[in-house]
C-alpha positions as CSV (number, residue, x, y, z in Angstrom):
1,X,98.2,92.5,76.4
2,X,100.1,89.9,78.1
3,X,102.4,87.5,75.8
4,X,104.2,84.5,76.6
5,X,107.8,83.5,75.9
6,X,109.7,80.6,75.9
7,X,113.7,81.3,76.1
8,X,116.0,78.1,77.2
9,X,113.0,76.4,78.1
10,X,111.8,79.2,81.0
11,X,108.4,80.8,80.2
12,X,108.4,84.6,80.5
13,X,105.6,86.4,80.2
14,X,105.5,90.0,78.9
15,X,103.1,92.6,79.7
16,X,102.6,95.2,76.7
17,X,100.5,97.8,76.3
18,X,99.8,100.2,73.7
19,X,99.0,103.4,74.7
20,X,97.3,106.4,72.7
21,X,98.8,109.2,71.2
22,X,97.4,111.3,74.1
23,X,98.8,109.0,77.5
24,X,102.1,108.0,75.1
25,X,102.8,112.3,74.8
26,X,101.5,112.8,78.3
27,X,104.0,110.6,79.6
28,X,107.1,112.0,77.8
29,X,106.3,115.5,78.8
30,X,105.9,114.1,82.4
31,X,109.4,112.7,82.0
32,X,111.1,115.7,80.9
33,X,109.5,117.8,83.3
34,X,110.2,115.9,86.1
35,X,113.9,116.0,84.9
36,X,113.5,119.8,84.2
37,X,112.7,120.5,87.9
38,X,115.5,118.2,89.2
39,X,118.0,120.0,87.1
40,X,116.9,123.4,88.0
41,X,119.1,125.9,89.5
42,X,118.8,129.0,90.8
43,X,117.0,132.0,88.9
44,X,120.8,133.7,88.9
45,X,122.7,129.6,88.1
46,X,120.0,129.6,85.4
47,X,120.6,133.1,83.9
48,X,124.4,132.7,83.9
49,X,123.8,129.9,80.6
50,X,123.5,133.1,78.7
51,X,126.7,135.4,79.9
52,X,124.7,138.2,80.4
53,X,122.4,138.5,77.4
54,X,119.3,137.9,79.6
55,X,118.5,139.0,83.3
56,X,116.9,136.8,85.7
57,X,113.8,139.1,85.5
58,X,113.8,138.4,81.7
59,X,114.6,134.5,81.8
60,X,112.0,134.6,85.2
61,X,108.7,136.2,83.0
62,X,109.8,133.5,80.2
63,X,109.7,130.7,82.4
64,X,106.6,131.9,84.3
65,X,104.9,131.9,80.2
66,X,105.7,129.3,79.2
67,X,104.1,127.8,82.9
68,X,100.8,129.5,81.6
69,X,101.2,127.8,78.2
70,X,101.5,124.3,80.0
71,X,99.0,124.9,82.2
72,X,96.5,125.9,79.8
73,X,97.3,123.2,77.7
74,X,96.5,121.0,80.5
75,X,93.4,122.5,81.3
76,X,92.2,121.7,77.5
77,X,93.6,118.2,77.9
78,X,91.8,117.7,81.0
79,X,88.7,119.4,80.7
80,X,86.5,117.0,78.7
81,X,87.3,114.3,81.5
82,X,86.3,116.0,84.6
83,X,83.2,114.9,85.9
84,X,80.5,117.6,85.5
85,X,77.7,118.5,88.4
């Protein structure tokens, strides 16, 4: 939807668009997982958050889950819009 403004007598037009539930929460998880992979350290830079409660083997199989989880979330968002043979 594109609207038009007038604002000390200059027209601006305004693209909106309103997005569904679905794009609008697939975005936001895009954005913080982009943001997660920038601020990603090292397995050991990672670990050492939690002074020694955790190893990197235990942080690393909690990461690599919670991977699985997002991917097979993915896969059920996906799957009704890939073309079939």
């Amino acid at each position: 939807m594109t609207t038009m403004h007038t604002l000390d007598g200059q027209t601006i037009n305004q693209v909106r668009t309103v997005e569904s539930p679905l794009i609008a929460e697939l975005v936001a998880a895009m954005r913080h997982l982009e943001h997660a992979a920038q601020a990603a350290g090292t397995p050991a830079d990672e670990a050492s958050h939690y002074s020694g409660r955790i190893t990197t083997e235990q942080l690393g199989q909690w990461v690599l889950g919670n991977a699985d989880r997002i991917r097979r979330a993915l896969d059920r968002i996906t799957a009704p819009y890939k073309p079939t043979a």
